[in-house]
Phi, psi and omega in degrees: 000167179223146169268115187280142198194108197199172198238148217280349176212153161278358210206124212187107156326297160300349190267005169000288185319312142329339212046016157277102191246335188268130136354284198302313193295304195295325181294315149319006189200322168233151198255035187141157201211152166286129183256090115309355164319284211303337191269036174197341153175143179295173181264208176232119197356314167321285183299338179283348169301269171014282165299322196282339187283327184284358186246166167229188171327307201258002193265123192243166192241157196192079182275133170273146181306108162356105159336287179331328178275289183306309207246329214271310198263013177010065174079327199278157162055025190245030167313343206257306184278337161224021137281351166308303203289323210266344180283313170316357187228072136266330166309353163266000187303326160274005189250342161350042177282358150160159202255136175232144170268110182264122165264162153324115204287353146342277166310084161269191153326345171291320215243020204279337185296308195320301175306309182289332199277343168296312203252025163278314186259050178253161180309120184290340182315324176258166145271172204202154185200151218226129162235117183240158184204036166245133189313325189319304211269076161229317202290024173045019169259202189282322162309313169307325184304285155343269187330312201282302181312338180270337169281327171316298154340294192283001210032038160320106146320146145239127206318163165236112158239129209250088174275035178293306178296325191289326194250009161273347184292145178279355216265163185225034173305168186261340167271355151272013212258291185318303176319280239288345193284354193248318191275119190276136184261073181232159182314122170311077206237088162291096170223128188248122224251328176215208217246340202224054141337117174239123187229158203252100205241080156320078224278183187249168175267041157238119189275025195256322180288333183257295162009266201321308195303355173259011175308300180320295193280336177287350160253006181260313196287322184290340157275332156298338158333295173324346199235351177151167175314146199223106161269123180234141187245127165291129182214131182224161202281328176267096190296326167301343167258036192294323191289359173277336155257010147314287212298324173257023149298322213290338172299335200261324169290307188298322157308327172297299174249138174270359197253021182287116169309168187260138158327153154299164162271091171288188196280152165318110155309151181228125147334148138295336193246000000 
């Protein structure tokens, strides 16, 4: 099985230096990316053509489900939006590695019928994933219960977002100020609900504040290997200093996937702060 390892964008005015300035470029090096595009507005049949010529076979997209879905149409009356969403990303299809639902912090345990009859009818073809973020379903009560079982049932992920570092962090930078006021500050719950576990690891920008906190996952992630394929997305509150926590990660990844290529000799990264 493999571990897919990719970053929440493709694409960063500072990683130039580096030589990523492309899709084509960003590929050559991760095997997959968070379409976070996609939850604020679509791209246009063009550009999604685009992405597929800039990609190859093994390389997956992890697109999110529309705001207009998620958040404006809380699930309801939106056949129309989203059969729209999935015929505009079809030229992508094989390229999928799974389409995820961020709710609201909004969308409780009240609304848990509403997520299933959304995710009864959607296309078996793919795989899905579910980030909820109202504190109940954190608190290890029956609404958390709810939530792990239906998913389960359904072979759902369920996303893991892990803000541990940001928000433990000391730093008083403006993006990291910025992270923690944006990034839900809730229990870290490694649970795994379906075949493709994605978990979104957020680090703060000192990387001496993140390193220990991936410790969790370098003894968590080889046994969900055993069981399918593992997405994990890399995050720093500034995305132009992402490679810094690259850098000191990647011995700890490359023991996860042995088939992870060694970094480039980039240029020395420098903090800004």
């Amino acid at each position: 099985m493999t571990l897919r390892i990719g970053l929440p964008q493709w694409q960063h005015a500072r990683w130039k230096q580096f030589g990523l300035e492309t899709l084509a470029d960003y590929t050559r090096l991760f095997d997959c990316v968070e379409g976070n595009t996609t939850l604020y507005a679509l791209p246009s049949p063009e550009v999604v053509q685009r992405w597929r010529d800039m990609t190859h076979d093994d390389f997956r997209f992890c697109f999110k489900f529309p705001n207009t879905i998620s958040h404006q149409a809380a699930l309801k009356n939106c056949d129309e939006l989203l059969n729209a969403f999935f015929r505009l990303l079809d030229p992508l299809s094989d390229r999928i590695g799974q389409y995820w639902l961020q709710l609201p912090p909004a969308f409780s345990p009240a609304q848990l019928t509403d997520l299933w009859a959304f995710l009864d009818r959607l296309p078996r073809s793919f795989s899905y994933g579910v980030e909820v973020r109202h504190q109940a379903f954190f608190n290890k009560g029956e609404a958390e219960r709810a939530l792990n079982r239906g998913l389960l049932e359904r072979g759902v992920n369920r996303v893991i977002l892990d803000s541990r570092p940001v928000h433990a962090s000391r730093s008083l930078s403006p993006a990291a100020v910025h992270a923690r006021s944006q990034k839900p500050r809730v229990p870290t719950h490694a649970i795994r609900t379906g075949n493709n576990p994605m978990v979104r690891f957020i680090g703060s920008d000192e990387v001496s504040e993140s390193v220990p906190l991936f410790d969790v996952w370098r003894e968590k992630l080889p046994g969900w290997l055993n069981e399918g394929d593992v997405l994990l997305f890399i995050h720093t509150p500034d995305m132009g200093e992402v490679f810094l926590l690259l850098q000191a990660l990647w011995p700890q990844l490359q023991q996860l996937e042995p088939s992870l290529r060694n970094l480039p000799d980039w240029p020395q990264q420098t903090s800004l702060f």
